[in-house]
N, C-alpha and C positions, 0 to 999 in steps of 0.2 A: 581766212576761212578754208581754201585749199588746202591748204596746208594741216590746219586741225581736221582737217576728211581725212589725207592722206597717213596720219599720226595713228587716228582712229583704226582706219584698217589695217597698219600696219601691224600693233597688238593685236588686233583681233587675230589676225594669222599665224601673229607669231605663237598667242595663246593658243591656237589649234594646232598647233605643232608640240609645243613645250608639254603641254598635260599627258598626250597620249607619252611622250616619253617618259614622264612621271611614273604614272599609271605601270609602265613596262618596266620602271627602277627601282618599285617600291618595294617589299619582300612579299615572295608569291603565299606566303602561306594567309596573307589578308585579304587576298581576292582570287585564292584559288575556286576555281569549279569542283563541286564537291564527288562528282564521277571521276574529276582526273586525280583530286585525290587516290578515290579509291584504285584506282589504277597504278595509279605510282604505291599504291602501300603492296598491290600484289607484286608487281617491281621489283620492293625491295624484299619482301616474301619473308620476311620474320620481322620481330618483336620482341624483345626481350624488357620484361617484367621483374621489379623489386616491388616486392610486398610483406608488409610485416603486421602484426594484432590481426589476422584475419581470420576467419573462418572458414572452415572446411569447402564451403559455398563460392568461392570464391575462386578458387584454381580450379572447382569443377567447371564454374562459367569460363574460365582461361581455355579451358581443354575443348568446351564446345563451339569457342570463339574459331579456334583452330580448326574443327571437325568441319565449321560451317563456311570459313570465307578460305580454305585454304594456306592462313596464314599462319608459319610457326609461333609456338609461343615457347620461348623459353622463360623458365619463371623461378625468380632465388626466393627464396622463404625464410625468413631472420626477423631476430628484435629488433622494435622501434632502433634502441640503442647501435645497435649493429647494423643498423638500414644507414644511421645517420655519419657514420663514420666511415662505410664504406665508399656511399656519393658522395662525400667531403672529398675523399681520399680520390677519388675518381677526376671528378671537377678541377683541382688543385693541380695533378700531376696532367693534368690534359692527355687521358687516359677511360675517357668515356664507356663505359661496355653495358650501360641501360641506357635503353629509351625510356621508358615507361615507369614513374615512383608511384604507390598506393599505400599509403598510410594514414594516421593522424595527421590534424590540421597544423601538431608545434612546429611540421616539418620544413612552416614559415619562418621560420628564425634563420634558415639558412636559402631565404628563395633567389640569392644571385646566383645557385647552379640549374634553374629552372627556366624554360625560354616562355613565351606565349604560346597556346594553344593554337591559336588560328580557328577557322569556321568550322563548328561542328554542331549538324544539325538540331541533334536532341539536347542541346544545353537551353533550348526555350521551354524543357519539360520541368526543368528545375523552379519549385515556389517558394515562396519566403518562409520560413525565417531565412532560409539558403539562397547560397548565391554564389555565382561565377564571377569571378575578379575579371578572366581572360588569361589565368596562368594556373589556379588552383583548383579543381573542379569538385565541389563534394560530389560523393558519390552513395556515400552510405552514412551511418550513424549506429556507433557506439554506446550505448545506456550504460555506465558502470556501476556496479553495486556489491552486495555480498550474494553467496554461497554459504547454504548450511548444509550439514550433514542430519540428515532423517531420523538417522539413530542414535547417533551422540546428542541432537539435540531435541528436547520437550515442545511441542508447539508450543506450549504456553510461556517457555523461556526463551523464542527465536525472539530475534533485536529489532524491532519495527524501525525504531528510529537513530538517526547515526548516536548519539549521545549512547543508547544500550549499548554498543561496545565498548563503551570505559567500566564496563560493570568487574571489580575484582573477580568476578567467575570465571573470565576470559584472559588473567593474564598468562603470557604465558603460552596460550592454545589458540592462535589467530594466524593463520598464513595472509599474506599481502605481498602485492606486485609490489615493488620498491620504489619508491616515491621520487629516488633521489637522483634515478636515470628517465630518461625521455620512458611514454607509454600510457596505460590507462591507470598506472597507480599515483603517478606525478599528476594526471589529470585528476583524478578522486582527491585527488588531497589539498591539491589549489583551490577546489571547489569546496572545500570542507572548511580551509581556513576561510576562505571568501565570507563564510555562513556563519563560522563559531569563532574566528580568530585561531592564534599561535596558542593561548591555552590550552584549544581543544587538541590540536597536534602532538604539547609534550605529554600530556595525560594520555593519548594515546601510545607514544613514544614509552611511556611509562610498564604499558602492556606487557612492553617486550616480545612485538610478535618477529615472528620468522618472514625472510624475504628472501623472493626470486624473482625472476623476471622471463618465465614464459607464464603467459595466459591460461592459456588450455592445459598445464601443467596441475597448476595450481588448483585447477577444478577438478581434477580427476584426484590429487591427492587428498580433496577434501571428500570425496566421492568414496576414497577408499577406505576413510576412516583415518587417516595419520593426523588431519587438524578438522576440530567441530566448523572453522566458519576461516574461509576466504573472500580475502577484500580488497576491491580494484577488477573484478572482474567483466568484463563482456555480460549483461545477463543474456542476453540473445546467442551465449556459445550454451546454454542450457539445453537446446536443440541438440546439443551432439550429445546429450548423456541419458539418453529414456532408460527407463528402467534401473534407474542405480537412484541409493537413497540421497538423492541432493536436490536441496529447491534453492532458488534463484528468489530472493526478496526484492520486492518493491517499496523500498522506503518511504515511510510516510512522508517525511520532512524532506523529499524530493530526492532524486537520483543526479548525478554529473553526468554530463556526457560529454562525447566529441564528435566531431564531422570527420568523417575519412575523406581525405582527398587522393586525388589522383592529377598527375602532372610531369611534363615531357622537360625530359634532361636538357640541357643546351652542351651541344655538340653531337645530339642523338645520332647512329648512323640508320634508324629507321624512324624517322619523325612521322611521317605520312603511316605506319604501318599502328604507330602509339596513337594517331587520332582518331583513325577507324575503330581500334580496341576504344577509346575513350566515348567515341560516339557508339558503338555496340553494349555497354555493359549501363548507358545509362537510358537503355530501349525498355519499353512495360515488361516484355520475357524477362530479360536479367536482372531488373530491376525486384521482380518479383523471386526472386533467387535468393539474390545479395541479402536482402534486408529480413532472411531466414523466417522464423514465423513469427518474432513478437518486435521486433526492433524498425524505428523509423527508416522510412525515406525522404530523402532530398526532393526527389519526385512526387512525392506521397502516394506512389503505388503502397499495393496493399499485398500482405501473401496469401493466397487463396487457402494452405492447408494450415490453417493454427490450431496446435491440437487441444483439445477442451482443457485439458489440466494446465494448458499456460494461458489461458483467455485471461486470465487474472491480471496478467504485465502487459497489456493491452493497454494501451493511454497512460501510464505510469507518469508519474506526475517527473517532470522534468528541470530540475535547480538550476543549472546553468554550463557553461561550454568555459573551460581554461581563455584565454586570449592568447590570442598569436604575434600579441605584439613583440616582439624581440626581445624590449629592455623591460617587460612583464613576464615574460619567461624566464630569463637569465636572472632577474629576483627570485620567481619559484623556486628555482633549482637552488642557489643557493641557502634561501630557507631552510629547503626537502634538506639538504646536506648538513646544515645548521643544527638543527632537530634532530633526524635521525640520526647518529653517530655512530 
């Protein structure tokens, strides 16, 4: 019996010894204090930011991040395509020079250059359908759809439904993000076969439309009258074109979308500086920025100024998000490549 007393305290002591060491070995960023964070992010006193599919919205909130805590932001602006290759390239050569990725969700297919987030506050603001892994954080959402031009095209001849774009009217005269690189035209079109099959892809393939792979590009040259209807677009970049003749369709038979995330490099050399940015841009102020006037939040903040002529894309009915699964992507892609030739 001594002896099992003596055993007993022994553990005990020895457990009050061993935990707090634990506790002190584990990695700080899972029980960091969220003041010493913020301390340590002024610290290290910048930030550098990869972001690509964004809107205008978005480097404005980066600029006021910086106005407001002090902390630099530097910030690169490139295609999905060219975001994915650069932090390949980065990660690979152990040559890190972002903290901070913001993009689409495909940008899971490669998340062993991604660490964990660690505690940050406002990720309990986030509701379902969305959700925080602990490394990918959405932040915003994407609606993709068409672009018409006002004047080239008839109200009564704009496409309600995706099927209207195989109309022989349009061969020939359809701009679209390109399917067959990472972005929101590989998202649109996963989402198309998802709904119609490989049919509906060569029939469109059949079109013959024209491809590029900036966004906001695309809407402006539909904007300026070179093609009647671009597809794969942002409808929520609609915002950036008042007064020029182009409407942003809400498709009957439902729009794709994606989640943007946001997520810290591993080997970041301002880690602490990317969670403060992660935790500021998912607060109601920026929250209400990001998601510009007609496009979801992860949050489901709302934006207070929607201007009457886009109340229309307000609840747009919503088909479905690509998958991030890895070996569901790298199907896509080969498809998109398969198809479009």
């Amino acid at each position: 019996m001594l002896v099992s007393r003596l055993m007993n305290r022994f553990c005990r002591l020895a457990i009050s010894y061993i935990v707090p060491v634990l506790v002190l070995a584990a990695p700080s960023i899972a029980f960091a204090n969220w003041d010493a964070v913020v301390a340590d992010a002024k610290k290290e006193g910048k930030v550098v930011v990869y972001i690509a599919g964004a809107t205008d919205a978005l480097p404005d909130t980066l600029k006021k991040f910086q106005a407001e805590t002090g902390i630099q932001v530097d910030f690169l602006r490139s295609t999905p395509a060219e975001l994915r290759e650069r932090i390949r390239t980065e990660f690979t050569t152990n040559r890190v020079r972002g903290d901070l990725v913001m993009t689409g969700n495909t940008i899971k297919n490669i998340a062993e250059v991604f660490q964990p987030h660690g505690e940050i506050p406002n990720i309990k603001r986030i509701v379902a359908p969305f959700q925080d892994d602990g490394t990918f954080v959405p932040y915003s959402v994407g609606v993709n759809g068409i672009f018409v031009n006002t004047k080239l095209v008839k109200e009564s001849e704009m496409p309600k439904r995706w099927q209207d774009l195989l109309d022989p009217k349009w061969k020939g005269k359809m701009l679209a993000y390109d399917p067959r690189v990472g972005g929101p035209g590989n998202g649109t079109f996963t989402i198309l076969y998802d709904m119609y099959g490989r049919e509906y892809l060569e029939k469109f393939a059949a079109q013959k439309p024209e491809f590029l792979v900036n966004t906001t590009l695309g809407q402006r040259r539909v904007a300026q009258g070179e093609f009647p209807i671009y597809v794969g677009g942002h409808v929520g970049n609609i915002v950036q074109l008042p007064g020029l003749p182009i409407k942003a369709i809400a498709m009957e038979d439902g729009s794709p979308y994606v989640t943007t995330v946001a997520m810290i490099m591993k080997g970041a050399a301002n880690p602490n500086a990317a969670r403060v940015l992660l935790n500021y841009i998912l607060a109601p102020e920026a929250q209400k920025v990001l998601v510009t006037q007609v496009s979801p939040s992860p949050t489901g903040d709302v934006a207070d100024n929607v201007p009457a002529d886009l109340k229309y894309l307000i609840g747009m009915k919503l088909r479905g998000e690509p998958s991030p699964v890895p070996a569901k992507m790298d199907e896509m892609f080969a498809l998109m490549k398969d198809v479009f030739r």
